[in-house]
Each structure stands twice: as structure tokens, then as C-alpha cells.
C-alpha positions as CSV (number, residue, x, y, z in Angstrom):
1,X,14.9,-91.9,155.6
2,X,17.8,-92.2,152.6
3,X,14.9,-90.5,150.4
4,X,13.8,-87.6,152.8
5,X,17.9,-86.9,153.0
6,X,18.2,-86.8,149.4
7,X,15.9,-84.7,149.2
8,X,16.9,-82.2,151.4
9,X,20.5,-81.9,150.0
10,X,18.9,-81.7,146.0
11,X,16.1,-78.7,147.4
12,X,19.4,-77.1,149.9
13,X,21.7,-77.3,146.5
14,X,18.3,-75.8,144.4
15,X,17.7,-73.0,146.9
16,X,21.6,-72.2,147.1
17,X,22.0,-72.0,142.7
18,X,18.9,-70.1,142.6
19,X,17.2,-68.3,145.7
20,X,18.1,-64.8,144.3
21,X,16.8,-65.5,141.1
22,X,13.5,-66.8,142.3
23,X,13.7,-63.7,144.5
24,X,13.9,-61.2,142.0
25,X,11.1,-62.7,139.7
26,X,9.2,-62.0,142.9
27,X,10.3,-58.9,143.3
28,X,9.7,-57.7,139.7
29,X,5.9,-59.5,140.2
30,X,4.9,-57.7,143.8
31,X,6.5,-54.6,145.1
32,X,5.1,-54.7,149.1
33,X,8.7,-56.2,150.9
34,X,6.2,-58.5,153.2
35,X,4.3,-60.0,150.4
36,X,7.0,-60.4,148.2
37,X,8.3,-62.5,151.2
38,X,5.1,-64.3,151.4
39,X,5.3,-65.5,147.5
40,X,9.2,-66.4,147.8
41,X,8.5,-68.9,150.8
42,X,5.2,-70.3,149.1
43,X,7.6,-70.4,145.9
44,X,9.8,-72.5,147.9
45,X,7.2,-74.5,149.3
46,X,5.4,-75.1,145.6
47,X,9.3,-76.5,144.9
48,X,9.8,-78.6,147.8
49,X,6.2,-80.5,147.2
50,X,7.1,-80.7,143.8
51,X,10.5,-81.7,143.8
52,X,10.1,-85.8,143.5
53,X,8.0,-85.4,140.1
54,X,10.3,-83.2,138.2
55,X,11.0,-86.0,135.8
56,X,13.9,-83.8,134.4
57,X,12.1,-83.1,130.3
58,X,13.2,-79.6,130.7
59,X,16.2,-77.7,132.7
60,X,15.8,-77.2,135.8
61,X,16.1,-73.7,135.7
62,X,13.3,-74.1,133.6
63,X,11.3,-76.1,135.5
64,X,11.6,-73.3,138.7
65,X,11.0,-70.7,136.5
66,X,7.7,-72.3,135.7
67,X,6.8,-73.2,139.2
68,X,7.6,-69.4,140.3
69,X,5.5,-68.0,137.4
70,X,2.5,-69.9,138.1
71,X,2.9,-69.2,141.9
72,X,3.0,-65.5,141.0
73,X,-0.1,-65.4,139.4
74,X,-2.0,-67.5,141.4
75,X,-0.6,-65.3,145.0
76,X,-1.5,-62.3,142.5
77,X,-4.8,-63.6,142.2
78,X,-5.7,-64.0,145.9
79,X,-4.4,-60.6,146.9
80,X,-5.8,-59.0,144.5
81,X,-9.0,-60.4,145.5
82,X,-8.2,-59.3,149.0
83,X,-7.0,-55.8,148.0
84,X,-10.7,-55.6,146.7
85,X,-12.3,-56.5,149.3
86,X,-10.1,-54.1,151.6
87,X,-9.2,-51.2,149.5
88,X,-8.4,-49.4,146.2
89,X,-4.9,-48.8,145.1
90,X,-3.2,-46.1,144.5
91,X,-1.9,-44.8,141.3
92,X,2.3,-45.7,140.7
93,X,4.6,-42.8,140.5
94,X,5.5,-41.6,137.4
95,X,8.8,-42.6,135.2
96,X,10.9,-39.9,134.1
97,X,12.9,-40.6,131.2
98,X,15.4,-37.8,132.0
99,X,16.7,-40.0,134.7
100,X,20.2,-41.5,134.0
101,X,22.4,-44.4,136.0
102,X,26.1,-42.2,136.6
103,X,29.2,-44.2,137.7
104,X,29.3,-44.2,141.5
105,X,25.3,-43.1,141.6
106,X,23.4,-45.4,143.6
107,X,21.9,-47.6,141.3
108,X,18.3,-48.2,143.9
109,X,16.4,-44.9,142.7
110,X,16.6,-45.9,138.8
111,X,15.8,-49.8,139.9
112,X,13.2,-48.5,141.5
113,X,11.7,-46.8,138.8
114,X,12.4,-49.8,136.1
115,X,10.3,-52.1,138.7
116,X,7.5,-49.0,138.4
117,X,7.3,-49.0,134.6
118,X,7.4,-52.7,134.9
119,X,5.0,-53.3,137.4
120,X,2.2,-51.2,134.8
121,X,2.8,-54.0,132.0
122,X,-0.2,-57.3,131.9
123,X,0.9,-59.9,133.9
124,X,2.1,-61.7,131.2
125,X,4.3,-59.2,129.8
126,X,5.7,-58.3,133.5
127,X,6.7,-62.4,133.3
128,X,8.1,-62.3,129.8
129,X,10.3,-59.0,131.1
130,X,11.2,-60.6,134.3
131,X,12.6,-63.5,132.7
132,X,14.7,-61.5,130.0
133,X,16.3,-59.6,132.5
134,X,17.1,-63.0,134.2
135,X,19.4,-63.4,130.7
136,X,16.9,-66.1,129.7
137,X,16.6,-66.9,126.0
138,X,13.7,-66.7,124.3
139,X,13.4,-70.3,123.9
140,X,13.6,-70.6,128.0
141,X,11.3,-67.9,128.2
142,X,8.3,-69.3,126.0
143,X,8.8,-72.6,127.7
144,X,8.4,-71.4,131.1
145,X,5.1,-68.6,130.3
146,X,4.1,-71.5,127.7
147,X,4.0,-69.1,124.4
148,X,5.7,-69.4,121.0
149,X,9.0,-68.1,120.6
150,X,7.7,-66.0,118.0
């Protein structure tokens, strides 16, 4: 019982530091509100099965990066295998350069169309973005998509 306690207050602690974090990877992987829902909680559940074997070789944040990353692609995977089967999708709406954040604007139109221009990269590169904008370094970033720093 001592165990199953512990680990409830290290995965509560987890989710607190980093839910919006995790979120936003999601966010910047899927752009559908309900499925980017759907791949936070099986994120969270891919952490709380995991949690007793993370044997601490790497940060944390690390470590949740990774386990986000590979969630994402694998929930990518399946629903793009359903989208298939169901329908074609659309094309994105276009980025226009022209567009400019002003003080006091509201910053969700020019969000908006960063998450378009990102969500057109390879998977791959829309990881490598994700995480930079997270303020990872480099070094964080090719340990979690599992490429050379280079």
C-alpha cells in the first residue's frame, strides 16, 4: 500500500511540474481539441504505467519528453489509419507572412497560424520544433527524438 501511495504523490508532483508542457507538445502534434485530449490522457497513462522503471539515467523532463513523443506518433499512427478509412483531409489554411503580433493584440490568431505552418513539417521535424519552443537544448532535444545533436 506504502508503494501505490508513493506513487501517487511522485505521478501528482509529475503531472503538477509538467501537465502544460506535455499539453502543448500535444497540441503542437494534433490540432482536433478532442483528440488532442485523447493523446494527453493516454500520455498520462503511458507515464503512470511507466513510472516504477524510470531508473533515473536521464532527467526526467527528458524521460516525459520521450514518453510523449513516442505516444504522439504512435496515437498519430492509429488515427491516421482511421482518417483513411473514414475520410480525406482537407488542405490547412494558408500562412501569411504579413501578419504581425502588436502589443495588446490577441496573441491566438498568430498562434494559430505558427501551429498551421508547424503542423505541414514531417513528423519528426514537428517533434524537433515542439521541443525547441519548450526552451529545450539541443542536447535534450536529440536525446528525447533519439538523433545526433548535430
Amino acid at each position: 500500500m506504502q508503494e501505490i501511495n508513493s506513487k501517487k504523490s511522485r505521478f501528482r508532483a509529475l503531472y503538477s511540474e509538467h501537465r502544460d508542457k506535455i499539453y502543448r507538445l500535444c497540441y503542437g502534434y494534433l490540432h482536433d481539441e478532442s483528440m488532442i485530449e485523447d493523446l494527453f490522457q493516454h500520455v498520462l497513462l503511458n507515464i503512470w504505467e511507466n513510472l516504477d522503471s524510470f531508473r533515473g539515467e536521464a532527467k526526467i523532463t527528458t524521460w516525459i519528453y520521450r514518453i510523449t513523443v513516442n505516444t504522439a506518433l504512435t496515437f498519430s499512427k492509429k488515427q491516421k489509419r482511421l482518417e483513411s478509412i473514414h475520410h480525406n483531409r482537407g488542405d490547412f489554411s494558408t500562412f501569411e507572412s504579413s501578419k504581425s503580433l502588436e502589443p495588446g493584440k490577441d496573441p491566438l490568431p498568430a498562434l494559430r497560424d505558427l501551429n498551421s505552418c508547424i503542423s505541414k513539417l514531417e513528423k519528426q521535424d514537428r517533434v524537433i520544433i515542439s521541443l525547441y519552443l519548450e526552451d529545450l537544448s539541443y542536447k535534450q532535444i536529440s536525446d528525447v527524438v533519439g538523433i545526433s545533436t548535430n
